[in-house]
Phi, psi and omega in degrees: 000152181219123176221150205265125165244143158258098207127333233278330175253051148311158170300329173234340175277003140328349203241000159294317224261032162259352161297335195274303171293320163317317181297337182111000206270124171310115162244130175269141180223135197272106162239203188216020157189174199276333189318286203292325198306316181311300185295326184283302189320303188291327144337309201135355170296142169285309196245146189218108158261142157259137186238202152200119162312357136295004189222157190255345177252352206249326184292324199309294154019266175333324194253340151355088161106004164271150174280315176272121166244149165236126159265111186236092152311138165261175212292119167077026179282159169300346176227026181347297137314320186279350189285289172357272192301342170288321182298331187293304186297328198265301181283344161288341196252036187231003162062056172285142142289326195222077189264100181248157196259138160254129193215215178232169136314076217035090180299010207230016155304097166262023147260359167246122202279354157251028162282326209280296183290023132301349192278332183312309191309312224278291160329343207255319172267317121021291186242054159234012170095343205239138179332149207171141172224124148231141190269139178217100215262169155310184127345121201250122166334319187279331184311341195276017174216028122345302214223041179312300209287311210279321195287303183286355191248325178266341172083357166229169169209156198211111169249166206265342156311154173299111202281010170292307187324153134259160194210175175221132173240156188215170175250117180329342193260337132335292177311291182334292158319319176301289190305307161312326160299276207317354202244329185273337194206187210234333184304023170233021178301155182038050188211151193248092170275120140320133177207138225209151185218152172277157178138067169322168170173172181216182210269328172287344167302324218268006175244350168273343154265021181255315152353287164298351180249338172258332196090347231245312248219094159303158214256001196281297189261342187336108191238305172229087190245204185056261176032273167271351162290356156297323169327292187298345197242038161076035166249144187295113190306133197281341176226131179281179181246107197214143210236126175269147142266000000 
């Protein structure tokens, strides 16, 4: 099997494709300068095309002789959608079999401005014939030591949400597995999944058990501090990580 990753060298969907090399699967990886083609190699790709999700000819190109696509936009471009949905087009008309989406957690947030435009892709795959899973993960475990540095030195760290919201978090290296069941095996086919863990908590919940594990961290703006570095740093995580389907 060959599957086209779109995305694959981020920081954290990187951590698709050694799921993907366990499985046996050839990865082709779609980039936009030789920097990254270097990188992706050095990931575990076998095949590195450069392309650019502005041309329409340059995706077919891409998609050419593959089974699979894993698709990741990138994050908060201005035209998000229209990249998408090209990538969707390119790969129905290159007789792609499979298609998995990386997406969001509730698209139809229309204040958040890389929620809506996930909603075009999804549709665009829907009605494009072709096998499809999209994925719409929570919150990310790693995101939560964004603001590690700022937390241990200032005792606080402040992002622009509302320290009220509850959220649920999980681990990319979940996630990462999941997308690989999807792109490798056929039981999430033509299915769209939230993927979510239980412990619900909002940011003064979630700096107050961090409290109890360090002593360190006041609890008034406290947002994403920590998060999987408890682990490194030998306190016990207080909720588990557990990916639901």
């Amino acid at each position: 099997m060959k599957v086209l990753m779109v995305g694959a060298t981020g920081k954290y969907a990187s951590l698709v494709m050694p799921e993907l090399k366990q499985r046996g699967v050839t990865v082709r990886t779609l980039v936009q300068d030789e920097s990254k083609s270097d990188a992706a190699r050095q990931q575990g790709a076998q095949e590195t095309t450069i392309k650019y999700l502005q041309n329409p000819d340059s995706l077919r190109a891409a998609a050419s002789g593959v089974d699979s696509v894993f698709h990741l936009n990138p994050a908060f471009a201005p035209d998000e959608a229209k990249l998408s949905v090209a990538m969707v087009e390119a790969a129905k008309a290159s007789d792609v079999r499979k298609f998995v989406f990386f997406g969001v957690i509730h698209p139809s947030i229309s204040k958040l401005s890389n929620h809506p435009a996930k909603c075009p892709v999804e549709e665009a795959l829907y009605e494009s014939g072709m096998e499809f899973t999209v994925l719409q993960p929570t919150m990310f475990m790693q995101n939560l030591d964004n603001g590690w540095s700022a937390a241990l030195e200032q005792g606080s760290s402040s992002p622009p949400d509302s320290k009220q919201v509850k959220a649920c978090y999980i681990d990319y290296r979940d996630v990462a597995e999941v997308a690989a069941l999807a792109l490798t095996e056929d039981k999430l086919g033509y299915g769209t999944f939230e993927l979510c863990a239980p412990g619900m908590v909002n940011r003064v919940e979630l700096a107050a058990m961090i409290n109890m594990k360090t002593g360190t961290i006041g609890t008034g703006n406290m947002a994403r501090p920590l998060g999987i570095l408890w682990a490194e740093q030998g306190c016990e995580v207080s909720f588990g990580i557990e990916v639901v389907l």
